[in-house]
Backbone as CSV, one residue per row, in Angstrom:
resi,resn,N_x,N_y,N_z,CA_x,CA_y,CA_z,C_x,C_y,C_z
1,UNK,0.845,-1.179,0.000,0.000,0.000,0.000,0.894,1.247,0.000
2,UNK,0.786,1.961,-1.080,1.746,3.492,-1.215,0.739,4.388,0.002
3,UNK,1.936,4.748,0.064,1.511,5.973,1.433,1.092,7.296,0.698
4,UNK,0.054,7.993,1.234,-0.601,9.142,0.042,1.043,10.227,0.214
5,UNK,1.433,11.366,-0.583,2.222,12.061,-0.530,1.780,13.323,0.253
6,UNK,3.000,14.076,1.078,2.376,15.136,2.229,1.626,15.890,1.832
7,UNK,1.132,16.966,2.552,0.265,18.142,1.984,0.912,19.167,1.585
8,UNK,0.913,19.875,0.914,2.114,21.063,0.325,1.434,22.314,1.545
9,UNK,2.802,22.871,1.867,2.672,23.580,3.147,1.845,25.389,2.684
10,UNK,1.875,25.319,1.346,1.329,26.638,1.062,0.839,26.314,-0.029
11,UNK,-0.453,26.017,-0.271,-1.088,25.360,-1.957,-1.534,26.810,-2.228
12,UNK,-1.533,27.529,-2.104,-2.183,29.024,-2.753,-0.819,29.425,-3.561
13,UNK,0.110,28.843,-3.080,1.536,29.200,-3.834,1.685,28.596,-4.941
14,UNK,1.022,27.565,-4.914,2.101,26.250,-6.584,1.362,27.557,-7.743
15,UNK,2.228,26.677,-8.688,2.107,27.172,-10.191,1.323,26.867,-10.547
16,UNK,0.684,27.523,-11.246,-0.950,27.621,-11.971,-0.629,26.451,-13.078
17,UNK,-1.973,25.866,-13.465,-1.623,25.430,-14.961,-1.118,25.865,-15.986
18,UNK,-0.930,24.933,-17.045,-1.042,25.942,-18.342,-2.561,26.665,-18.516
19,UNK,-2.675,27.459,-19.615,-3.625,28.322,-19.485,-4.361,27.452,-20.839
20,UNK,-5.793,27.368,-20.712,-6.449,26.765,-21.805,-7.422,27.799,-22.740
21,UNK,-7.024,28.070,-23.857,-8.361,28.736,-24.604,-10.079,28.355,-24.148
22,UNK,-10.357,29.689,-23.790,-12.096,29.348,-23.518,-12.414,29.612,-24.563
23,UNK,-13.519,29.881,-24.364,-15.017,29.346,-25.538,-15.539,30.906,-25.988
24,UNK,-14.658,31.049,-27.257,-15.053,32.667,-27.818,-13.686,33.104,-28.360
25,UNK,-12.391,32.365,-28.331,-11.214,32.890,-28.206,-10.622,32.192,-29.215
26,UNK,-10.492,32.842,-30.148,-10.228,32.386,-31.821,-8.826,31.784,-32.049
27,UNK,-7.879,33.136,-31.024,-6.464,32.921,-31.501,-5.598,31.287,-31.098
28,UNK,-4.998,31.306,-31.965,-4.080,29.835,-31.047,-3.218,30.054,-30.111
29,UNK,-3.004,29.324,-28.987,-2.165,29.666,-27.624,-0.592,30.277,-28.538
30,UNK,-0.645,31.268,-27.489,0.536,31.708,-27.861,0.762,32.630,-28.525
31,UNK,-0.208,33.114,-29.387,-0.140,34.435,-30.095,-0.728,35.618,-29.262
32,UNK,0.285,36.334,-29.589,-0.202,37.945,-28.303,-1.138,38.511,-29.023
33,UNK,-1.776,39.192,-28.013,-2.762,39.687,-28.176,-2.367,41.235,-29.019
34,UNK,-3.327,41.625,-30.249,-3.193,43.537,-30.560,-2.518,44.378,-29.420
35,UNK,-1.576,44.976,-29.548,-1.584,45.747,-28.568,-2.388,47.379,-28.655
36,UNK,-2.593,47.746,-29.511,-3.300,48.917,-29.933,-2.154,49.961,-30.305
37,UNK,-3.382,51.106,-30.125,-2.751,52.350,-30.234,-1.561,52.358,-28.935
38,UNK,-0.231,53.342,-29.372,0.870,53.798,-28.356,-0.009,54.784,-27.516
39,UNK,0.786,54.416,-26.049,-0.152,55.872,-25.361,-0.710,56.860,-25.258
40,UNK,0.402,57.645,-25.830,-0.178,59.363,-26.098,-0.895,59.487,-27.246
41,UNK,-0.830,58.564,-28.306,-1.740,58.719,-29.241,-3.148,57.956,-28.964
42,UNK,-3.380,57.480,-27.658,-5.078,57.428,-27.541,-6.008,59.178,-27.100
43,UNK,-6.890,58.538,-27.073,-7.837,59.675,-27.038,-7.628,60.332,-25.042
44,UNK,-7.860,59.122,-24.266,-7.631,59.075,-22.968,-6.048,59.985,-22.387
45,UNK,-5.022,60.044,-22.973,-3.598,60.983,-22.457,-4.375,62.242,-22.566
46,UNK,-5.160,62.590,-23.356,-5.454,63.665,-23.589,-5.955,64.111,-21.875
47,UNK,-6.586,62.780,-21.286,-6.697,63.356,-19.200,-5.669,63.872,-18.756
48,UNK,-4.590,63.465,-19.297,-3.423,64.013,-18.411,-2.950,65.456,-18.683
49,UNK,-3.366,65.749,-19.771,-3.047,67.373,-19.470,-3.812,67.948,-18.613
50,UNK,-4.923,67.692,-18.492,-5.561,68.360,-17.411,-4.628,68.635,-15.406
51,UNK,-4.435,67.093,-15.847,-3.801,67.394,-13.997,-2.330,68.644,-14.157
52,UNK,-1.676,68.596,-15.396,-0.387,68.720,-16.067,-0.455,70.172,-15.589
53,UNK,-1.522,70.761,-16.562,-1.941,72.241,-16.720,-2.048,72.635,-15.343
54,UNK,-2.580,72.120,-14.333,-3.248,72.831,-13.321,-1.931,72.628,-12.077
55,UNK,-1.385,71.564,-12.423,0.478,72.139,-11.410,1.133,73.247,-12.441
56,UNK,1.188,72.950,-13.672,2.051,74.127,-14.209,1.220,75.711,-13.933
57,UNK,-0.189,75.461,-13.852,-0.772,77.065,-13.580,-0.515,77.184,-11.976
58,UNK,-0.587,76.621,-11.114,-0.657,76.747,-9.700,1.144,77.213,-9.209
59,UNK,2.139,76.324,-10.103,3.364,76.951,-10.006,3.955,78.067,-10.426
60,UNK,2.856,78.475,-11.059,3.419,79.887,-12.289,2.864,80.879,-11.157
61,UNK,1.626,80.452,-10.648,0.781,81.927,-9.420,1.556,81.696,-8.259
62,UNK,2.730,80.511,-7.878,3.021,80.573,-6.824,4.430,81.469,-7.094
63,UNK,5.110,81.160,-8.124,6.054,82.036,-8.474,6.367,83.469,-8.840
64,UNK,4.674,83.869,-9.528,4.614,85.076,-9.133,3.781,85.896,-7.654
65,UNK,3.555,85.106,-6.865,3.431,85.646,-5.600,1.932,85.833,-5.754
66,UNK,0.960,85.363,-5.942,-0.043,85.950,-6.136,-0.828,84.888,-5.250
């Protein structure tokens, strides 16, 4: 009679499986995904001037004393 093997002391730790294509997912394993548009050329960077503008205006009134 084989003796069962211990319990692994942290099972939330082991290595995941391989990963299996679900059901909707055309590509074959292994091919990356589109990456899209580069950053600044989405529509969304365009948020970041906002925060951008409003330290560069808040540093410009702090520099002129106002």
């Amino acid at each position: 009679m084989a003796t069962p093997p211990p319990p692994q002391p942290f099972p939330a730790l082991q290595p995941f499986p391989p990963q299996q294509p679900g059901p909707g997912f055309h590509a074959p394993p292994g091919t990356p995904l589109d990456p899209g548009l580069p950053m600044f050329k989405r529509p969304a960077a365009l948020g970041l001037l906002i925060p951008v503008a409003w330290v560069l205006f808040m540093a410009f009134q702090a520099a002129r004393g106002s």
